[in-house]
Every structure is written in structure tokens, then in C-alpha cells.
N, CA, C and O atoms as a GROMACS GRO file, in nm:
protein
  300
    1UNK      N    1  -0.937   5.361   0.494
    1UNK     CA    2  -1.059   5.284   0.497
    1UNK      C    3  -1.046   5.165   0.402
    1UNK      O    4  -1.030   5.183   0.281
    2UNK      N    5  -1.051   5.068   0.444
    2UNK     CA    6  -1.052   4.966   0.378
    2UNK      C    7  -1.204   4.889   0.261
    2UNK      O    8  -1.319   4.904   0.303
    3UNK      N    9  -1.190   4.844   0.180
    3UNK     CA   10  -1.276   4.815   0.069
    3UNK      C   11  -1.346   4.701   0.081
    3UNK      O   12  -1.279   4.614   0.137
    4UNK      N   13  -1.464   4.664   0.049
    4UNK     CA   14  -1.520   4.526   0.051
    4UNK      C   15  -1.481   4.481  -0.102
    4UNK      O   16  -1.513   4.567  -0.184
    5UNK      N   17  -1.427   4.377  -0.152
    5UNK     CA   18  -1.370   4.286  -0.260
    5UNK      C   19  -1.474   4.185  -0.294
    5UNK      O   20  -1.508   4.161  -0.410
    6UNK      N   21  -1.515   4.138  -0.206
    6UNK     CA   22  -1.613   4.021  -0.190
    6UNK      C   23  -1.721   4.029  -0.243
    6UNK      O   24  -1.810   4.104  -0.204
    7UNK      N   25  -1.730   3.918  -0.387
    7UNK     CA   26  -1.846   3.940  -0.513
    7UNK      C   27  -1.970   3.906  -0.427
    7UNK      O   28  -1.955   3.798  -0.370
    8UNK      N   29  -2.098   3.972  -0.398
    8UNK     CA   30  -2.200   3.931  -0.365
    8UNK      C   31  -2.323   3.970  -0.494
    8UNK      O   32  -2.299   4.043  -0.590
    9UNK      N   33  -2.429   3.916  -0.472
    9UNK     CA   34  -2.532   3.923  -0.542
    9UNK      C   35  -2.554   4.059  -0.501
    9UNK      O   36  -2.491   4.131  -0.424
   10UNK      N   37  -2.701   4.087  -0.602
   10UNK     CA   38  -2.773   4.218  -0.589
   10UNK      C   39  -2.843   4.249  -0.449
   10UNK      O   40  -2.859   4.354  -0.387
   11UNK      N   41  -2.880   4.100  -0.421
   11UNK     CA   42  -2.928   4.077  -0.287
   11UNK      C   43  -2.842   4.137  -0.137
   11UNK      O   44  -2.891   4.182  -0.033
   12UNK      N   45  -2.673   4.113  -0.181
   12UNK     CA   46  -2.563   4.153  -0.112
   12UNK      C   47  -2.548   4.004   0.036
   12UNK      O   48  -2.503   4.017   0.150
   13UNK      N   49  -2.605   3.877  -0.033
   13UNK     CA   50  -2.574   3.775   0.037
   13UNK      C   51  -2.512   3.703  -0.021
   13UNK      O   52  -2.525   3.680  -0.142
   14UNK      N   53  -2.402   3.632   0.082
   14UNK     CA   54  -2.296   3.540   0.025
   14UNK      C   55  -2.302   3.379  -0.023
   14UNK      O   56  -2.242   3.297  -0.092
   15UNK      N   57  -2.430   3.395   0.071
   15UNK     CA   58  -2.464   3.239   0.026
   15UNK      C   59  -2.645   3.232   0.048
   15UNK      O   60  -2.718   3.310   0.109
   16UNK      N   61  -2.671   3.131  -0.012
   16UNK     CA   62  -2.846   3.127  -0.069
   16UNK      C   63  -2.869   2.963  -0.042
   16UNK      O   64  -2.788   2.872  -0.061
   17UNK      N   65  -2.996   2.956   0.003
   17UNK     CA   66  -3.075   2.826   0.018
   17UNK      C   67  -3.088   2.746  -0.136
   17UNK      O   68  -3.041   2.798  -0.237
   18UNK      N   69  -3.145   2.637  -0.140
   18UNK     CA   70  -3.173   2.556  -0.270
   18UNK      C   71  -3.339   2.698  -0.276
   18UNK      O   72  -3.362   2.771  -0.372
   19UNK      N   73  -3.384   2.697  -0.204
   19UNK     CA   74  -3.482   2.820  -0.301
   19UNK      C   75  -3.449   2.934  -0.358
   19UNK      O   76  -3.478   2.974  -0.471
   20UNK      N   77  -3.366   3.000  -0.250
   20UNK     CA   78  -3.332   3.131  -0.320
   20UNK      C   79  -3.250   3.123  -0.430
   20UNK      O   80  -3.232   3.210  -0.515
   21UNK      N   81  -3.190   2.991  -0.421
   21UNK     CA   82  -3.094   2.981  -0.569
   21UNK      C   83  -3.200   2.979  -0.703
   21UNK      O   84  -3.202   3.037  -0.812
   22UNK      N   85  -3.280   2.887  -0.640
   22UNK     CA   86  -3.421   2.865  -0.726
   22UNK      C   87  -3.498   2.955  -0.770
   22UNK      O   88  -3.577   2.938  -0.863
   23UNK      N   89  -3.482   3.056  -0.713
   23UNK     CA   90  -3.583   3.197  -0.730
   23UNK      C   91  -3.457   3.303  -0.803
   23UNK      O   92  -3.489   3.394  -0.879
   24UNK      N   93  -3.344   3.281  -0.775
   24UNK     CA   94  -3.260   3.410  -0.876
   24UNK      C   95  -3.205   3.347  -0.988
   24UNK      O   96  -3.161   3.430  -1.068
   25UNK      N   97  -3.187   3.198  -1.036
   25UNK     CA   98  -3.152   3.194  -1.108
   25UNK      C   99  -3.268   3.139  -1.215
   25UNK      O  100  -3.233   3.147  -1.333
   26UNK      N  101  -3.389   3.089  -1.191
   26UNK     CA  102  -3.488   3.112  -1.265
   26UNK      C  103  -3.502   2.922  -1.275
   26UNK      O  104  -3.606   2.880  -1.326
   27UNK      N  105  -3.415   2.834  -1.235
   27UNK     CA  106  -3.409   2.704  -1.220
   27UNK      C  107  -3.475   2.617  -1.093
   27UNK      O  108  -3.429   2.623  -0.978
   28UNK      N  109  -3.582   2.541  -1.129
   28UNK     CA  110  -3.656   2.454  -1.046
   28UNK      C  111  -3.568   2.427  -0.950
   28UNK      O  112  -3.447   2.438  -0.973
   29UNK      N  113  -3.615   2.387  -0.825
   29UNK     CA  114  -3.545   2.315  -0.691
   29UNK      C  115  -3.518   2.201  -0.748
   29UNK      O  116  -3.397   2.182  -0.761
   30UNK      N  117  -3.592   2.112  -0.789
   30UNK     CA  118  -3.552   1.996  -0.837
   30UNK      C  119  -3.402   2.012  -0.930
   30UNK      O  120  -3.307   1.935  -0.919
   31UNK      N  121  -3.407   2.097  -0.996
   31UNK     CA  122  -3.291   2.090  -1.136
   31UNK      C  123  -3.187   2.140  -1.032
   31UNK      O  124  -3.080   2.081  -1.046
   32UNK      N  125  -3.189   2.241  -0.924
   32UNK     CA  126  -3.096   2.269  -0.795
   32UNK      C  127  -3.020   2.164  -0.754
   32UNK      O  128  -2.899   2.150  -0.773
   33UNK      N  129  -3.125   2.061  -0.676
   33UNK     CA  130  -3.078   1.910  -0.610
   33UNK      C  131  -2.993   1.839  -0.727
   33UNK      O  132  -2.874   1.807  -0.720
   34UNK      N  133  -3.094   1.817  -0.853
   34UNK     CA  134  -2.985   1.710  -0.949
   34UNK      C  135  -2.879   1.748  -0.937
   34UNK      O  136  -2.791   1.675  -0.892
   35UNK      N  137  -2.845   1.930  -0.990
   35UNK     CA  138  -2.726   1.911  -0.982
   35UNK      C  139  -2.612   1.917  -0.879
   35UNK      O  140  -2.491   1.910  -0.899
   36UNK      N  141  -2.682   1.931  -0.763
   36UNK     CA  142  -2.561   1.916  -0.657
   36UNK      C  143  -2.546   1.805  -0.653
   36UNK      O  144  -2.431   1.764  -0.670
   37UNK      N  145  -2.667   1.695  -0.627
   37UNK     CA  146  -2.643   1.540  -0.657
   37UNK      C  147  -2.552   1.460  -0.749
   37UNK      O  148  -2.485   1.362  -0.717
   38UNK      N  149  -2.561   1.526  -0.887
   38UNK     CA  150  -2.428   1.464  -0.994
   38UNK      C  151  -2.308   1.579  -1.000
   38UNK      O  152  -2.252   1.616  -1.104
   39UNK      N  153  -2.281   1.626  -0.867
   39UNK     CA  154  -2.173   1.684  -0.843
   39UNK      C  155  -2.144   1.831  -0.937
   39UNK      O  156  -2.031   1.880  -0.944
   40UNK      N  157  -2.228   1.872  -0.984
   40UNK     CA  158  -2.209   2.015  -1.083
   40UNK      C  159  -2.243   2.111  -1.024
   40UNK      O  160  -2.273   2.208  -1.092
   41UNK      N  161  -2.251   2.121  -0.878
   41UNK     CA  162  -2.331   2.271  -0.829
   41UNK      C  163  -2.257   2.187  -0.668
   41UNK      O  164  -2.282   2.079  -0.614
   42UNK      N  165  -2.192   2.263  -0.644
   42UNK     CA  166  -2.101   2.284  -0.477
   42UNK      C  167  -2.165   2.343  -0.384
   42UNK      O  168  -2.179   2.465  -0.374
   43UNK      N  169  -2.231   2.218  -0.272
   43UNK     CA  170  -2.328   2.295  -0.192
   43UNK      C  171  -2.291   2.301  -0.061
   43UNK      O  172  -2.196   2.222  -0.054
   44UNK      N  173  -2.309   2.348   0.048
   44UNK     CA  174  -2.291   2.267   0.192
   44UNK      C  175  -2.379   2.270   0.250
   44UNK      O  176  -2.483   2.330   0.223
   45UNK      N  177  -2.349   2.189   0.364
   45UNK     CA  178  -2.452   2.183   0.515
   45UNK      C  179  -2.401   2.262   0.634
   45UNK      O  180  -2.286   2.252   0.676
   46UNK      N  181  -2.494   2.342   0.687
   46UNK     CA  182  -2.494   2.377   0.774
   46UNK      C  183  -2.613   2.371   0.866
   46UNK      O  184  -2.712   2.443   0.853
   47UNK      N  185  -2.590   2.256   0.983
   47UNK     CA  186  -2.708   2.201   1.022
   47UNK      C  187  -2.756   2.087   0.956
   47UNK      O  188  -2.704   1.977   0.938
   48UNK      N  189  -2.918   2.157   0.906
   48UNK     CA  190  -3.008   2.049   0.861
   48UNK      C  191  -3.007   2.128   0.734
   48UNK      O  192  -3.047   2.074   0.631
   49UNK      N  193  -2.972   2.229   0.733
   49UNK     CA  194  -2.988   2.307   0.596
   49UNK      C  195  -2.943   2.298   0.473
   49UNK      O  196  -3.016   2.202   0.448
   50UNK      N  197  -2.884   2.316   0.368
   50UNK     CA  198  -2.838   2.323   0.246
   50UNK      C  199  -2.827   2.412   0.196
   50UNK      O  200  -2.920   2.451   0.125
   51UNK      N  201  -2.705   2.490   0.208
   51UNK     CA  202  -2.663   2.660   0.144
   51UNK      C  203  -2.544   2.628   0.019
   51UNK      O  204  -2.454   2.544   0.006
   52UNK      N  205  -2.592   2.738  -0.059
   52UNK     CA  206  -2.462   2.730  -0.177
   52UNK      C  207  -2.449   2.873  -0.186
   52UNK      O  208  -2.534   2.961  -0.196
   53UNK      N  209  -2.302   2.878  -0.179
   53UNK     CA  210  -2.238   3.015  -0.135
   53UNK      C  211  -2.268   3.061  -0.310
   53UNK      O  212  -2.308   2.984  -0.397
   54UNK      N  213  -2.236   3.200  -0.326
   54UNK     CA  214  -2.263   3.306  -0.437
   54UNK      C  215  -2.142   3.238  -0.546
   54UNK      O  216  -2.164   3.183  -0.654
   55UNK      N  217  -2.010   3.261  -0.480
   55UNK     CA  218  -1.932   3.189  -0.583
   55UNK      C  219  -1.926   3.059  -0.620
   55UNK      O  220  -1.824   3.033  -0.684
   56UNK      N  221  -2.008   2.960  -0.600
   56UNK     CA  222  -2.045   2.843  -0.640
   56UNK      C  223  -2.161   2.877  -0.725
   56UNK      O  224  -2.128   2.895  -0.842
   57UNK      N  225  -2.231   2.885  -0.711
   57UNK     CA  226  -2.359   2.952  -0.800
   57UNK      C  227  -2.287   3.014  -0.875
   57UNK      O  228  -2.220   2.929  -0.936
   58UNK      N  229  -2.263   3.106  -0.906
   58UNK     CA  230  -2.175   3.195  -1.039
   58UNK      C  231  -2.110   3.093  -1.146
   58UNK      O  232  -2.124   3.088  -1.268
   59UNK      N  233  -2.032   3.010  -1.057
   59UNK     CA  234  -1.975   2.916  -1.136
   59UNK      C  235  -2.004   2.808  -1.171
   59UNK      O  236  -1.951   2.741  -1.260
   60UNK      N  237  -2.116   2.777  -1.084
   60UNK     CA  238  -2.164   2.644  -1.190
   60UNK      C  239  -2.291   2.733  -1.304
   60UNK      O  240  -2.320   2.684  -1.413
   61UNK      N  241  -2.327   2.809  -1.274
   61UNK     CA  242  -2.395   2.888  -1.453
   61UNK      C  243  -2.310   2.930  -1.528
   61UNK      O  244  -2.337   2.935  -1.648
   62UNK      N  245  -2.175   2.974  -1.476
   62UNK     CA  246  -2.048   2.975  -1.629
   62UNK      C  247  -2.054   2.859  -1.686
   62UNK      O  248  -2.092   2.855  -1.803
   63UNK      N  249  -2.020   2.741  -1.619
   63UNK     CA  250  -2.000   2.628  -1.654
   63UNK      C  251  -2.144   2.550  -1.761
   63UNK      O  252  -2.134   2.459  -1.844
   64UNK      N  253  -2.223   2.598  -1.735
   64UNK     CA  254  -2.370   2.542  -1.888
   64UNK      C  255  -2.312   2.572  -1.988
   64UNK      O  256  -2.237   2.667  -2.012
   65UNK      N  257  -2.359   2.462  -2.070
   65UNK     CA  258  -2.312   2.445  -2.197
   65UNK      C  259  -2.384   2.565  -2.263
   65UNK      O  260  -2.492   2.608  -2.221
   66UNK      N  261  -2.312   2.621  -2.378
   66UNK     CA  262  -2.453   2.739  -2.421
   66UNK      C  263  -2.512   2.694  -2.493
   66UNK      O  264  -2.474   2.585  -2.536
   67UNK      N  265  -2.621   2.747  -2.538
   67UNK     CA  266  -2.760   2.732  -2.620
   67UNK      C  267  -2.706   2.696  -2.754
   67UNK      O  268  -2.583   2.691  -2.762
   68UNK      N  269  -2.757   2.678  -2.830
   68UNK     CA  270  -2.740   2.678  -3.000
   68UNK      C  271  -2.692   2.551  -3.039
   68UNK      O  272  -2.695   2.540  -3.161
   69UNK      N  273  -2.650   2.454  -2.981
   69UNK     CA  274  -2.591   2.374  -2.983
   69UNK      C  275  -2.487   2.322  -3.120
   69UNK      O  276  -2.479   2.234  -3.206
   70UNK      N  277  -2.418   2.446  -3.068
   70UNK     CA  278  -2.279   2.440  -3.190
   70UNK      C  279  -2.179   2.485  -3.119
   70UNK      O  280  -2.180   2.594  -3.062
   71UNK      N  281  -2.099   2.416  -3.117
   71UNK     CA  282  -1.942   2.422  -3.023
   71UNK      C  283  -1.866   2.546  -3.162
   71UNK      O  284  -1.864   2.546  -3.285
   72UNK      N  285  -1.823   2.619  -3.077
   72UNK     CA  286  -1.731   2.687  -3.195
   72UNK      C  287  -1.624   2.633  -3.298
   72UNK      O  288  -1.532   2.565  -3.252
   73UNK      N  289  -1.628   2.652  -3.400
   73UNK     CA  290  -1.541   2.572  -3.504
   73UNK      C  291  -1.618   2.463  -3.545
   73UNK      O  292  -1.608   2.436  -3.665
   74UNK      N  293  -1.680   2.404  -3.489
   74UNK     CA  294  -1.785   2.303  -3.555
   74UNK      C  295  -1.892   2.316  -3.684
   74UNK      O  296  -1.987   2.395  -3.687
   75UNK      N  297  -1.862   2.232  -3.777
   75UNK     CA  298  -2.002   2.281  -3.900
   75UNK      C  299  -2.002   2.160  -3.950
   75UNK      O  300  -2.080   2.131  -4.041
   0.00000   0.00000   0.00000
């Protein structure tokens, strides 16, 4: 029997609308669009639609700078 590998959300979908991205990751639609617009969030079209698969999402929230605003080694 073979295994499913394939990281999905809790949801168990591979890819999500600009809302549902909007609704699990806790970030406005608007802040969604900017950043596919200045290229930081990998989206596609299908249709008229706008889907961003799970592993694009994952990786553009690795990619935020973190909070505290102190780079390590910095003082």
C-alpha cells in the first residue's frame, strides 16, 4: 500500500483561494493581493480565479521577517 507524502493543511487541501488563505492564516485579502503583487506570495490562475497552492503559502510565512526586530547577533 502505498503512502500519501504530500504536505496538506488541516483542512487536507492543496491549494486555497485569496480568502481561504485569508481566513487560515489570519492576514487581510488585501495584505494577500500586495503580496502576490510585489512578488512574495506565488499564486496562480486558474480561470478567472486566483489559487495559491499549500506549499506556497507555507513558504511565503517562513519567509516573514520575525517579530522583535533584532536580527541575531545584532546589539
Amino acid at each position: 500500500m502505498l503512502q500519501n507524502t504530500t504536505t496538506t493543511t488541516e483542512t487536507g487541501r492543496r491549494a486555497h483561494s485569496v480568502n481561504e488563505a485569508s481566513a487560515l492564516t489570519g492576514l487581510g485579502r488585501d495584505g494577500i493581493y500586495a503580496a502576490i503583487r510585489d512578488g512574495r506570495l506565488v499564486a496562480r490562475k486558474f480561470g478567472r480565479r486566483t489559487i495559491i497552492t499549500d506549499d506556497d503559502l507555507r513558504q511565503f510565512l517562513a519567509g516573514l521577517p520575525r517579530a522583535g526586530g533584532h536580527e541575531r547577533g545584532a546589539q
